[in-house]
N, C-alpha and C positions, 0 to 999 in steps of 0.2 A: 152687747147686742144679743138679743135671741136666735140663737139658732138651730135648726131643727136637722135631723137626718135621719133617716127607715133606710131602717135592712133587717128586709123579707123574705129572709131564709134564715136555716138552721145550722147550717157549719159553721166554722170560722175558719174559711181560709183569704183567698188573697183578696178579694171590694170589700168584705167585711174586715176584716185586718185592719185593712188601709184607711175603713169608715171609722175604725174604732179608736184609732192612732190619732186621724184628723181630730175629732170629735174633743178625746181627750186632753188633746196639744190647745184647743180652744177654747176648754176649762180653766186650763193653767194660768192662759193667755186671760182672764177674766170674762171672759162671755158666760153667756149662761146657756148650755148646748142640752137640747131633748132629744134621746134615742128611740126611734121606733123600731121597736126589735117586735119580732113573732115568737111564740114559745116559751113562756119564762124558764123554760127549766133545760131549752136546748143549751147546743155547746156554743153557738154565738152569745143567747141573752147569760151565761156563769162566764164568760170571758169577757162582755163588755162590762156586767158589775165589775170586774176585778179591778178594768181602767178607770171607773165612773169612780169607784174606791182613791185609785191612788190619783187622780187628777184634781179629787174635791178635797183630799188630806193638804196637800200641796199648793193647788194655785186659789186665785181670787174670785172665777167665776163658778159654776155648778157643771155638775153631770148628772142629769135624771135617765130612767129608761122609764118608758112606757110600753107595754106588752101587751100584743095582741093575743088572744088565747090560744092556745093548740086546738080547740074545738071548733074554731070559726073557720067553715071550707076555704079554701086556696084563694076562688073565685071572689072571694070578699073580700081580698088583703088587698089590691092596689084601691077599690070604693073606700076603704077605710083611710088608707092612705091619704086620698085625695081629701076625705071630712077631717083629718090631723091638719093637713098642713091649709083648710079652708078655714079652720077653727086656731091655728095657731098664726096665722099670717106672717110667716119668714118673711124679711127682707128679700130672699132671696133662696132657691133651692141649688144646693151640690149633687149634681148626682153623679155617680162614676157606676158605670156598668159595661156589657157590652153591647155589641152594636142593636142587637134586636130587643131589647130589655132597656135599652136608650133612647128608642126612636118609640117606643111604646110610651115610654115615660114619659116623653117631652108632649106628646100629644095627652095625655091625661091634665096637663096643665098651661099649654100654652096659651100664650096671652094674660095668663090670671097673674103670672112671676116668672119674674127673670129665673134662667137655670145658666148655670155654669155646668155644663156636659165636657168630660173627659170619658172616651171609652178606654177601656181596657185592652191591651195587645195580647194575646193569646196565640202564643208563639205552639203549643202542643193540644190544638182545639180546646171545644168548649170545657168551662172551667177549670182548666187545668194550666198549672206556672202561670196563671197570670200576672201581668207588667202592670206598671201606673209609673207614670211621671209624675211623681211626687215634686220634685220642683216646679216643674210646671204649674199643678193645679196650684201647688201652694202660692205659688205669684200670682194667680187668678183671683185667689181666695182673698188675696190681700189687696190688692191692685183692687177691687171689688169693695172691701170695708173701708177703704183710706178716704 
């Protein structure tokens, strides 16, 4: 199965972590998974290579990134977003974010594809220690391809 995920920042800490975990595990698992990452040279897109590295050494399916530029404004990334995933047609979009970055999301695409939405628990405000029910989405995820 094709599957697609963007993540539209620069760090790598906890959605991005979690996307990049996911992502990889669905390499393994034989899908063929596209990252849309922002920055080629930030510290998310040298740490999602790393997984796309050891997921494609490994399993049956691929791990690609595709890199939006550091020069394209801010304002352009979720338009750009929305032309990947109009142009790449998912089955189906994963998003995990939080609540306001969720409810944004879901409206850039609703009605065009399904979204499996998990927000994020953020026990010590915004983006900090954030939570994910990894079993969770993962039951989603699968419960969803079966």
């Amino acid at each position: 199965m094709k599957i697609l995920h963007a993540v539209l920042s620069q760090g790598f800490y906890g959605s991005e972590r979690y996307c990049g975990e996911l992502a990889a595990g669905q390499a393994r698992d034989g899908h063929d998974v596209e990252v849309l990452i922002y920055d080629g040279w930030s510290d998310c897109a040298r740490e999602m290579r790393k997984l796309a590295g050891e997921a494609n050494h490994v399993g049956a399916g691929t791990m690609t990134l595709t890199t939006i530029p550091n020069w394209v404004p801010a304002w352009l990334h979720r338009p750009l977003a929305r032309r990947v995933i109009k142009e790449r047609r998912p089955r189906a979009v994963v998003a995990v974010a939080c609540e306001r970055d969720m409810v944004s999301g879901l409206h850039d695409v609703a009605g065009k594809v399904p979204v499996l939405g998990l927000v994020l628990k953020l026990p010590s405000g915004p983006c900090k220690d954030t939570v994910l029910d990894l079993v969770q989405l993962e039951d989603w995820v699968k419960a969803y391809v079966a």
